[in-house]
C-alpha positions as CSV (number, residue, x, y, z in Angstrom):
1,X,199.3,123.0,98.6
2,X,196.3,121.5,95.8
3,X,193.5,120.4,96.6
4,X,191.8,118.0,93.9
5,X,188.8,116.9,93.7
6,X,186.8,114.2,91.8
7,X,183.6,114.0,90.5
8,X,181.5,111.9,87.6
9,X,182.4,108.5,89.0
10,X,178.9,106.1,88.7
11,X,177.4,102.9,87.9
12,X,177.2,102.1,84.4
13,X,176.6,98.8,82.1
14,X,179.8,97.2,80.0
15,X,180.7,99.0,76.6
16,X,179.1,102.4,78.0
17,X,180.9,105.5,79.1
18,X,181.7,107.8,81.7
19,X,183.3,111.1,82.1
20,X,185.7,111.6,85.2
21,X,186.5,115.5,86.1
22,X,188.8,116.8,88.8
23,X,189.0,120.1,89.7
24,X,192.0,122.0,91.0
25,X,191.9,124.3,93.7
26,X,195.6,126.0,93.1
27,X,196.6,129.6,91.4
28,X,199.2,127.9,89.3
29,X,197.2,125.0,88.1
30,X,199.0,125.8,84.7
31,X,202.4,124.4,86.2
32,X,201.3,120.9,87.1
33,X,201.4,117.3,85.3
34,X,198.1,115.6,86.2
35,X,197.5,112.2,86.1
36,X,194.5,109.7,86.6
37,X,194.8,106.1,88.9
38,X,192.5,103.6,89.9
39,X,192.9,101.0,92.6
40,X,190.6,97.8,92.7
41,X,189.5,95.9,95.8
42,X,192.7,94.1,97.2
43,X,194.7,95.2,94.3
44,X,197.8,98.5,94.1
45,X,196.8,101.2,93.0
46,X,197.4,101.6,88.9
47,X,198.6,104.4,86.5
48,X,196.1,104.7,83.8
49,X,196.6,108.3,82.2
50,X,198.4,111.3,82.4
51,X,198.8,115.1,80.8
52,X,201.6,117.7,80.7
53,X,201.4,120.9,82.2
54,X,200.3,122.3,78.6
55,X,198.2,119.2,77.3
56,X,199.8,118.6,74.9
57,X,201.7,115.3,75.7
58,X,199.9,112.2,76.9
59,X,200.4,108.9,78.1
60,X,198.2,105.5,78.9
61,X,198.2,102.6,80.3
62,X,197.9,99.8,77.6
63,X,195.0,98.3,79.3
64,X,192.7,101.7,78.6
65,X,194.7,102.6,75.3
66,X,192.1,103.3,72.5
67,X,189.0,103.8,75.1
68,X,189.9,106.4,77.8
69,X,191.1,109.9,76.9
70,X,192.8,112.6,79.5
71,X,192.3,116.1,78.5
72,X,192.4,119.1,80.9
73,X,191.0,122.9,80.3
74,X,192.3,126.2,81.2
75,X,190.2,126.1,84.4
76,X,191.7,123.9,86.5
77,X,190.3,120.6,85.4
78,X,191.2,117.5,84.3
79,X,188.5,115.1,82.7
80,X,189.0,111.4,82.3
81,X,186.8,110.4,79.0
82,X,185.9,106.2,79.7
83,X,184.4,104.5,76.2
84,X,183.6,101.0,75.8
85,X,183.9,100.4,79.5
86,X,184.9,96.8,80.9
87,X,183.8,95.0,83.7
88,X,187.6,94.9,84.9
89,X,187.4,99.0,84.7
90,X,185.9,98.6,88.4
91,X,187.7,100.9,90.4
92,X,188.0,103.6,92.6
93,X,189.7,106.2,90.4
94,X,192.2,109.0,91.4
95,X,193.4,112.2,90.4
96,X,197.0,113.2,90.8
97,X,199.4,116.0,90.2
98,X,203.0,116.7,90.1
99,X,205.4,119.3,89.6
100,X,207.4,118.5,86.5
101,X,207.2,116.2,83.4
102,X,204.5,113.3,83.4
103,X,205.6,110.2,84.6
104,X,203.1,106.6,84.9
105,X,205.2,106.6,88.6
106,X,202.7,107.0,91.5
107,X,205.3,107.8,94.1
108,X,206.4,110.5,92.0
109,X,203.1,112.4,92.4
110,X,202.6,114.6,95.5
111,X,199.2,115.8,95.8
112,X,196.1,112.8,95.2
113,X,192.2,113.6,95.6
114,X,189.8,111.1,97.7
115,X,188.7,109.0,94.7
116,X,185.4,108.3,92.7
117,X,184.0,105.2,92.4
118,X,183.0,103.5,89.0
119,X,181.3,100.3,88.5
120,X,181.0,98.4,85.5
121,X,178.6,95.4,85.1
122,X,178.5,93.3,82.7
């Protein structure tokens, strides 16, 4: 069982930033693919990043490409750096882990946190 939890979500004006963090509550936190997702009001939830068990393989979605940046420590975290932020970045945002190699799959995640919400105005 993992328990994640998200923090760092906010309120902040287009083209500024925000840093996302999820903390793992597992012993082998070392053996998990994470991932970040973010679901908008009446829309599916989306990939947007995600990190190998060692960090050192990445992946994005092309719509954050260039302005977000998934990283994770040996302390079971996982941040989510957002730059130049977007109105359209609205979202509740997710983490997620898996077993295995990273995937931009959703239903090939098995554990999710409860979401953070960020706004972006413009």
């Amino acid at each position: 069982q993992v328990q994640l939890v998200e923090s760092g979500g906010g309120w902040v004006q287009a083209g500024g930033s925000l840093r996302l963090s999820c903390g793992a509550f597992v012993r082998t936190f070392g053996i998990y693919a994470m991932g970040w997702f973010r679901q908008a009001p009446g829309k599916e939830r989306e990939f947007v990043a995600t990190i190998s068990r060692g960090g050192s393989t990445t992946s994005y979605a092309d719509s954050v490409k260039g302005r977000f940046t998934i990283s994770r420590d040996n302390a079971n975290t996982v941040y989510l750096q957002m730059n130049s932020l977007k109105p359209e970045d609205t979202a509740v945002y997710y983490c997620a882990s898996r077993q295995g190699l990273i995937t931009q799959d959703r239903q090939r995640y098995d554990y999710w946190g409860q979401g953070t919400q960020v706004t972006v105005s413009s």
